[in-house]
LOZAMAR-619988 format. One line per field, with one value per residue (C-alpha): z, x, y; chain; residue in one letter. Coordinates in Angstrom, 3 decimals. Each point is the difference from the previous one (the first is absolute). Example, Ala and Ser with C-alpha at 12.3 -4.5 7.8 and 13.67 -1.06 7.14 Angstrom:
<atoms>
zz	7.800; -0.660 .
xx	12.300; 1.370 .
yy	-4.500; 3.440 .
unit	A; A .
code	A; S .
</atoms>
This chain:
<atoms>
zz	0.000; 0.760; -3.129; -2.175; 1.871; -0.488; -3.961; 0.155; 1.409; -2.674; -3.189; 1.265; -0.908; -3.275; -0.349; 0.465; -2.635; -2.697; 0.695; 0.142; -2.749; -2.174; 0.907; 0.794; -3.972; -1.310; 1.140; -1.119; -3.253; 0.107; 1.517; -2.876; -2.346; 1.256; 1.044; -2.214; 1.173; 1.710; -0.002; -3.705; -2.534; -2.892; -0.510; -0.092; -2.763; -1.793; 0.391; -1.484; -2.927; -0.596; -2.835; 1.183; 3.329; -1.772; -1.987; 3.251; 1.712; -2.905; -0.611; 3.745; 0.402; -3.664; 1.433; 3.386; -1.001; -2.624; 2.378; 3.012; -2.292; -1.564; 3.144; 0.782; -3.057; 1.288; 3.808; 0.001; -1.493; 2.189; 3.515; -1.517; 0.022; 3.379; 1.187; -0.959; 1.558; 3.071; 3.253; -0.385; -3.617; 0.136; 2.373; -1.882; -3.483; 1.476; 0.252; -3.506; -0.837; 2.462; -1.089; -3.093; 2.505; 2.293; -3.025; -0.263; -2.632; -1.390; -0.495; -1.480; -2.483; -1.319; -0.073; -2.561; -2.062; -0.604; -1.176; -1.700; -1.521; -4.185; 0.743; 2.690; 1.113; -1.403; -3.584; 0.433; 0.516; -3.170; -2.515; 1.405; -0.646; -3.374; -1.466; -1.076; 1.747; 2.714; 1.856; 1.694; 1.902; 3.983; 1.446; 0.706; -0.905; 1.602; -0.295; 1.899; 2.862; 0.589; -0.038; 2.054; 2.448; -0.677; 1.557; 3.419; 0.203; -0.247; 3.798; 1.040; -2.403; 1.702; 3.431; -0.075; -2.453; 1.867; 3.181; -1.584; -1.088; 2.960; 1.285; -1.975; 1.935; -1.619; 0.172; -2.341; -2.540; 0.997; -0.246; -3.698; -0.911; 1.694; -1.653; -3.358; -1.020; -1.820; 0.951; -2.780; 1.620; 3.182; -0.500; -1.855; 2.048; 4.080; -0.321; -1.775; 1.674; 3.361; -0.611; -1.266; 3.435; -0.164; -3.833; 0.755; 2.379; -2.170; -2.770; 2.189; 1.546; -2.757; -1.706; 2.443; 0.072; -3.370; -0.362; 2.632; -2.035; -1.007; -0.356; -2.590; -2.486; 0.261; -1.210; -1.726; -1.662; -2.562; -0.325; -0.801; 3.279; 2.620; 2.744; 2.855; 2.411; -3.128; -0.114; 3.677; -0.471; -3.348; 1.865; 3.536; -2.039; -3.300; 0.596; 3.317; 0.791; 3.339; -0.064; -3.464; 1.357; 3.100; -1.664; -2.246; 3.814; 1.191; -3.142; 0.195; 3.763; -1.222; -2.528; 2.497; 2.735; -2.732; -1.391; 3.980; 0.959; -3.027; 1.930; 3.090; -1.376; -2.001; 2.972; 1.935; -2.540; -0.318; 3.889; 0.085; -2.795; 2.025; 2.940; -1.694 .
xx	0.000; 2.892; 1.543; -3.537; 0.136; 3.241; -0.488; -3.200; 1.430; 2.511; -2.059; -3.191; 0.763; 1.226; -3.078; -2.153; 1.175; -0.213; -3.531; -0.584; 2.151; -0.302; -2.919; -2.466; 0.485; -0.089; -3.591; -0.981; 0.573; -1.622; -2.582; -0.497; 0.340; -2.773; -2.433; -2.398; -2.778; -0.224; 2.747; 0.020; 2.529; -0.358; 3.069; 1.240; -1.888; 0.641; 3.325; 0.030; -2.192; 2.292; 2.478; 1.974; 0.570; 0.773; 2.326; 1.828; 0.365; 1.506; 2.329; 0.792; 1.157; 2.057; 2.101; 0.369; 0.826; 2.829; 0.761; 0.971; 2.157; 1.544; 1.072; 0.847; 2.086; 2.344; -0.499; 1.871; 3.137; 0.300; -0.934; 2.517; 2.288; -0.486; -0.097; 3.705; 1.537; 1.201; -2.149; 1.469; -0.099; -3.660; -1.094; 1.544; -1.554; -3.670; -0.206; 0.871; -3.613; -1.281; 0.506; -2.543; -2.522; 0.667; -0.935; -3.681; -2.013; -1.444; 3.333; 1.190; -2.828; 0.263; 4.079; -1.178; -1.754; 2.815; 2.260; -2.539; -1.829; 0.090; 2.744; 1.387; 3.814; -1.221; -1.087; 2.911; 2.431; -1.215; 0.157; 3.205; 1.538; -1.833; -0.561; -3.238; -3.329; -1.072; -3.328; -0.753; -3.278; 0.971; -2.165; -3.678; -0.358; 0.803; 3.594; -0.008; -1.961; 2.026; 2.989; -0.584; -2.105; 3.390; 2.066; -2.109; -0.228; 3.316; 1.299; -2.873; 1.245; 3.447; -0.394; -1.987; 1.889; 3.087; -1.362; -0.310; 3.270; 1.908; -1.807; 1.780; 2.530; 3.243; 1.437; -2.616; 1.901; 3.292; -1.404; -1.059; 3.518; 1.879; -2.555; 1.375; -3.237; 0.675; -1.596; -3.122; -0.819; 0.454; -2.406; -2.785; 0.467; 0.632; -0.568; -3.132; -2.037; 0.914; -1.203; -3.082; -1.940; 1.734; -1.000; -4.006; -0.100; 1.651; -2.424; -3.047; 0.396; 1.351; -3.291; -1.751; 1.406; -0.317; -3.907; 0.147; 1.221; -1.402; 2.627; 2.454; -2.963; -1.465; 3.131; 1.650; -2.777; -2.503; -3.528; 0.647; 1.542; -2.644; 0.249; -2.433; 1.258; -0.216; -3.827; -0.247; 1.122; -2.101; -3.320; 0.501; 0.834; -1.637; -2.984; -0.472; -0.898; 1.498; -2.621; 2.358; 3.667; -0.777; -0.777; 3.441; 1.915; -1.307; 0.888; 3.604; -0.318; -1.252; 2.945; 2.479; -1.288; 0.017; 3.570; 1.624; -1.987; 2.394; 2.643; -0.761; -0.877; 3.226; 1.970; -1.306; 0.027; 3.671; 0.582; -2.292; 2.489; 2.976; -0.817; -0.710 .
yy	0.000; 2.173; -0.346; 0.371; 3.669; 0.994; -0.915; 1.628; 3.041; -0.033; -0.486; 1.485; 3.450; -1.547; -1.911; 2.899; 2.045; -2.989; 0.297; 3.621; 0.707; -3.393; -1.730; 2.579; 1.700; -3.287; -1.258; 3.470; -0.709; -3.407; 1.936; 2.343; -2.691; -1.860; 2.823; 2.185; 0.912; -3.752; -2.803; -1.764; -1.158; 2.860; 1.659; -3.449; -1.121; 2.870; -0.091; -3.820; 1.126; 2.911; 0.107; 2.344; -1.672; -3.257; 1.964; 1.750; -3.480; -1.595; 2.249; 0.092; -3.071; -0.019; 3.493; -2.144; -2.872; 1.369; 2.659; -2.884; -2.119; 3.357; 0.657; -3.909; 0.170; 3.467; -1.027; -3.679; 1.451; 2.494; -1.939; -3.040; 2.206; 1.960; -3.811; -0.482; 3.269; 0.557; 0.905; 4.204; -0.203; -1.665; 3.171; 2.428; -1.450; -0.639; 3.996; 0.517; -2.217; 1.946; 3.534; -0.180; -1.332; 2.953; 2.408; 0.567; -1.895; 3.196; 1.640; -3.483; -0.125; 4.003; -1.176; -2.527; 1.780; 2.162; -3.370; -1.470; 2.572; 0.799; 2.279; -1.880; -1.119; -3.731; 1.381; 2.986; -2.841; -2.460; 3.640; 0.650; -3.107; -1.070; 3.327; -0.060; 0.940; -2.079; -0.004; -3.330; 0.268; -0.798; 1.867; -0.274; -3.029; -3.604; 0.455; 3.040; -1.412; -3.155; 1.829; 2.658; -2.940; -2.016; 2.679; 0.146; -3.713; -1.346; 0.798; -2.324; -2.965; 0.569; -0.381; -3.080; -2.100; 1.314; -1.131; -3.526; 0.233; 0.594; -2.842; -2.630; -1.729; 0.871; -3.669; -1.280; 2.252; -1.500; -3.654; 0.850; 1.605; -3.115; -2.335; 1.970; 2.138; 2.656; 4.068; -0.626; -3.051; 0.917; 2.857; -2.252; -2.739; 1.700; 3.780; 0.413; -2.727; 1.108; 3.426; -0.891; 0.636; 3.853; -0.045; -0.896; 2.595; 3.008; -0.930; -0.405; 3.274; 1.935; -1.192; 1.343; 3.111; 0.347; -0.649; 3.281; 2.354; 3.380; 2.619; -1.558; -1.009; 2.851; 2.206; -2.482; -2.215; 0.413; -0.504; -3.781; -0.362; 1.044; -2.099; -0.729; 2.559; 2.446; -0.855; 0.681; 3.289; 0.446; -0.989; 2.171; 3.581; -0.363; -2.259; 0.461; -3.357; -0.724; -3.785; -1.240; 1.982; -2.126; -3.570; 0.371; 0.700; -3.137; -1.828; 1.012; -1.118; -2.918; -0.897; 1.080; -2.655; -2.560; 0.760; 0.291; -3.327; -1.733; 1.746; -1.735; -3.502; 0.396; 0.868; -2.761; -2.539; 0.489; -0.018; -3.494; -1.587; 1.235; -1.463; -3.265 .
unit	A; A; A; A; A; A; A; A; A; A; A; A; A; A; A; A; A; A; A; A; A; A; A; A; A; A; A; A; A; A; A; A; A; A; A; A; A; A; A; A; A; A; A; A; A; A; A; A; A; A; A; A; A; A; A; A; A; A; A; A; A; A; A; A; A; A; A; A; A; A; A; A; A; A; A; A; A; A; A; A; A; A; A; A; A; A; A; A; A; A; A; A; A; A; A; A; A; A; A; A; A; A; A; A; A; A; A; A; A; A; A; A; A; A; A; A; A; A; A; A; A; A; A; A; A; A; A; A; A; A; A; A; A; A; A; A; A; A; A; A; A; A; A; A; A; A; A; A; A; A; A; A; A; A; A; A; A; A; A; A; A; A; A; A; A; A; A; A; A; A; A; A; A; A; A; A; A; A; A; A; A; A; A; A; A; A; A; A; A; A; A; A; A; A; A; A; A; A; A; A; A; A; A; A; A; A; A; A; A; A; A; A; A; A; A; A; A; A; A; A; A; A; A; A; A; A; A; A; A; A; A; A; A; A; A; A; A; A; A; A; A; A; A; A; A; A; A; A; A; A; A; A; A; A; A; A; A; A; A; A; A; A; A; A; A; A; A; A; A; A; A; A; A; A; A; A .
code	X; X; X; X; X; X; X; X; X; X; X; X; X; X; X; X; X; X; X; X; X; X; X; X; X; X; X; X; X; X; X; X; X; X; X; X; X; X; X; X; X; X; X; X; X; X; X; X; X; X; X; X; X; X; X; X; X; X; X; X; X; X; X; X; X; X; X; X; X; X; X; X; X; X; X; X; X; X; X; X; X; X; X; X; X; X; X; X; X; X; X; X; X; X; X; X; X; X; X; X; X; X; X; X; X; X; X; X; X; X; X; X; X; X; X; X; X; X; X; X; X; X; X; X; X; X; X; X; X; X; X; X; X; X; X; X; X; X; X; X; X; X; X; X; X; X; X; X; X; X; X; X; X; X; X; X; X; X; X; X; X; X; X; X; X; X; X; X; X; X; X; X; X; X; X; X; X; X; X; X; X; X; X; X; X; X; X; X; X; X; X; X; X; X; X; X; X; X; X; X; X; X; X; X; X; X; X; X; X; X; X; X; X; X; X; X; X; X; X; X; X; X; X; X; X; X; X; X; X; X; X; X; X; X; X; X; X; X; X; X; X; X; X; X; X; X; X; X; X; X; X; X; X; X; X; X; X; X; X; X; X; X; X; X; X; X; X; X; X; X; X; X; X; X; X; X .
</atoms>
């Protein structure tokens, strides 16, 4: 009993504000979802009849899904190679990944318009070097999002998979050289596997990060790439309708819960084999 209080004591003021400051907003918006002029279904059904919904959530989960593995793709490299430096050298390197992530996303995404723009450094760079007129289209459109989404996401593909990393125990790498495997193999058949666990984790919550967004597609996408939090915004100042804003909120709740529950059966799944 002792104990329970002097946790309770410790995480109750903790607790409380999750629920004043998380919880309390959130059934609000289930609320207003759910209520108009009585409790029904309505906004929905509309929203499941709507093409322009269907639209948003497709193309929500295409930007996410190529944004995580974007950032998969640059993240590895960089935590394989934090992995193999020294504890000061590690320290010193982990702030460099962290700068850009200390920058603020809206100053990040004006930033890229200015590279990728029609007379950006990208397009400046390709006349300059081939002499002819260059205008590749970067920005607002899909590339531009997943690049400038790229750029925030990376630091969170790091840490994870470098976590993972640092977890191997470095004599299975000295069994492998002694046993004659060469650094590909070693890689393929130790490295990669054993990071899998910090792998799952930087995708799953990179892809939910991504299906959050509003501020990069909004200055950086088109109108093809509208994504769900987009349509939140669309429906609560130009519509005004607080009933559909509300039902999208919980939908993105909803894929969230679904995408960390893989997280956790993942996570555990992996734990249950390892202890076998």
């Amino acid at each position: 009993m002792k104990a329970g209080r002097e946790a309770f004591a410790y995480l109750g003021p903790a607790l409380v504000l999750v629920l004043g400051v998380v919880l309390v907003p959130l059934l609000f918006v289930v609320y207003t979802s759910l209520y108009n002029q009585g409790v029904t279904l309505d906004a929905y059904r509309v929203l499941l009849k709507s093409t322009l919904f269907q639209k948003s959530l497709v193309t929500t989960l295409e930007i996410s899904l190529v944004a995580a593995f974007a950032s998969l793709l640059l993240g590895y490299p960089v935590a394989l190679h934090l992995a193999r430096q020294s504890a000061r050298q590690r320290a010193f390197l982990m702030i460099l990944v962290l700068v850009p992530f200390w920058t603020s996303i809206l100053v990040k995404s004006y930033a890229f318009t200015l590279i990728l723009g029609k007379e950006g450094f990208i397009n400046q760079a390709l006349h300059f070097l081939f002499g002819s007129e260059v205008s590749l289209q970067l920005l607002f459109n899909r590339v531009g999002v997943i690049v400038g989404m790229t750029n925030y996401l990376v630091p969170f593909v790091v840490f994870p998979v470098l976590a993972s990393l640092l977890a191997i125990d470095k004599s299975v790498y000295r069994a492998a050289e002694i046993m004659g495997a060469r650094p590909p193999r070693i890689f393929w058949r130790i490295t990669l596997p054993l990071s899998i666990p910090g792998v799952a984790s930087a995708v799953i919550s990179t892809f939910v990060m991504s299906a959050g967004f509003f501020v990069i597609p909004a200055l950086l996408g088109g109108r093809k790439d509208v994504m769900m939090a987009n349509l939140v915004d669309f429906y609560t100042r130009e519509t005004l309708d607080w009933n559909l804003a509300s039902a999208i909120g919980v939908i993105l709740l909803a894929l969230a819960t679904v995408a960390a529950s893989a997280s956790f059966a993942s996570r555990t799944g992996s734990r249950f084999e390892f202890a076998k």
